[in-house]
C-alpha positions as CSV (number, residue, x, y, z in Angstrom):
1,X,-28.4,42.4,29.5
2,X,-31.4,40.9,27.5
3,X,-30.6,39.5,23.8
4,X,-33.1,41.0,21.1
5,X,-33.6,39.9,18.0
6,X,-32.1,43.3,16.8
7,X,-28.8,42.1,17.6
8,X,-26.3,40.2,15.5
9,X,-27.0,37.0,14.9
10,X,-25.9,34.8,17.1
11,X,-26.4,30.8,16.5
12,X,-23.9,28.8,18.4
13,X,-24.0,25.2,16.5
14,X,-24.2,22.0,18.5
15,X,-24.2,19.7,14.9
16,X,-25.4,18.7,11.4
17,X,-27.1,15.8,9.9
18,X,-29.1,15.1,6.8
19,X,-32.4,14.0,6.4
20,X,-33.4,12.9,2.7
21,X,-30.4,14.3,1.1
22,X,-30.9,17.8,2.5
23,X,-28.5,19.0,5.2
24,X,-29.9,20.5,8.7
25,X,-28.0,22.7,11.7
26,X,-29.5,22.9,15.0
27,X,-28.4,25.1,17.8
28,X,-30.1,28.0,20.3
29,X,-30.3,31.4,19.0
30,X,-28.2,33.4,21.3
31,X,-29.3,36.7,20.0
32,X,-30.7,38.5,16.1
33,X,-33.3,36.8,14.3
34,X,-33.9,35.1,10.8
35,X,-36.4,34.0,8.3
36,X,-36.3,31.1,5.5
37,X,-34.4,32.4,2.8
38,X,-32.0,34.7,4.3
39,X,-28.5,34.0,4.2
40,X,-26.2,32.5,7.0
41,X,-22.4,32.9,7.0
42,X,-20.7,29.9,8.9
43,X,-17.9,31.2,11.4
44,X,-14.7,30.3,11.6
45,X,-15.0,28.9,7.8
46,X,-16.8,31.9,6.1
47,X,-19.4,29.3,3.8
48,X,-22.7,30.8,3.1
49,X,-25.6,29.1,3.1
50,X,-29.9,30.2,2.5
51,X,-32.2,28.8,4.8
52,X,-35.0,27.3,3.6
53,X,-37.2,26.4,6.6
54,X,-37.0,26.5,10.2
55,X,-38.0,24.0,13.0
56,X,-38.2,23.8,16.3
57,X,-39.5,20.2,17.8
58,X,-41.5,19.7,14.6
59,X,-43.6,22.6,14.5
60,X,-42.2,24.6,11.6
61,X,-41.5,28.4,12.2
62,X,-41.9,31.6,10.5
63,X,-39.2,33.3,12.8
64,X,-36.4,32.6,14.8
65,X,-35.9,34.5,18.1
66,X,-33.6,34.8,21.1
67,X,-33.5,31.2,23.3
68,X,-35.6,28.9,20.5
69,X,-33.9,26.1,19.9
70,X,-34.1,25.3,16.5
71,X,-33.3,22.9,13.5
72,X,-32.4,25.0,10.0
73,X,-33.2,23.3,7.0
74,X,-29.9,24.8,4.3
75,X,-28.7,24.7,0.9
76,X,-25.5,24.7,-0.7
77,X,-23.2,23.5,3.0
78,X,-23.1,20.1,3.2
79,X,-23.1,18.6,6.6
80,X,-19.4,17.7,7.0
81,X,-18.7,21.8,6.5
82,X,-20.4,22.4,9.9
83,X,-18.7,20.9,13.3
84,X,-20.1,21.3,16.8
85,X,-19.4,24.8,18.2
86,X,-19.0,26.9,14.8
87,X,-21.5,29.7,15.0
């Protein structure tokens, strides 16, 4: 069955790291889609964060969509919040 961006978002995390003060995630998109400024929800420990840009290599994006690999820029998470494997 082919993942759309329709579906629920799906972002399995492989880290964090910060970059000028500002903490990134990176991951694949496993299925749904999102845009800078929406709102993330980080499972298992429920902390919201808004995205404010996406990356992937170091084009920046308008969209993320099923199997891009991507680096999201976020605010208020720190970087120790996030652990390898949370979605």
């Amino acid at each position: 069955m082919q993942k759309t961006e329709k579906d629920i978002l799906c972002v399995p995390l492989l880290g964090s790291y910060k970059d000028d003060g500002k903490t990134y995630i990176y991951g694949k998109v496993e299925s749904g889609s999102f845009t800078p400024g929406d709102k993330l929800m980080i499972l298992p420990t429920k902390k919201e964060c808004i995205i404010e840009n996406i990356k992937t290599d170091s084009t920046e994006m308008e969209k993320a969509y099923p199997n891009d690999n991507i680096h999201i820029k976020v605010k208020n998470i720190d970087e120790n919040d996030i652990r390898r494997g949370y979605i």
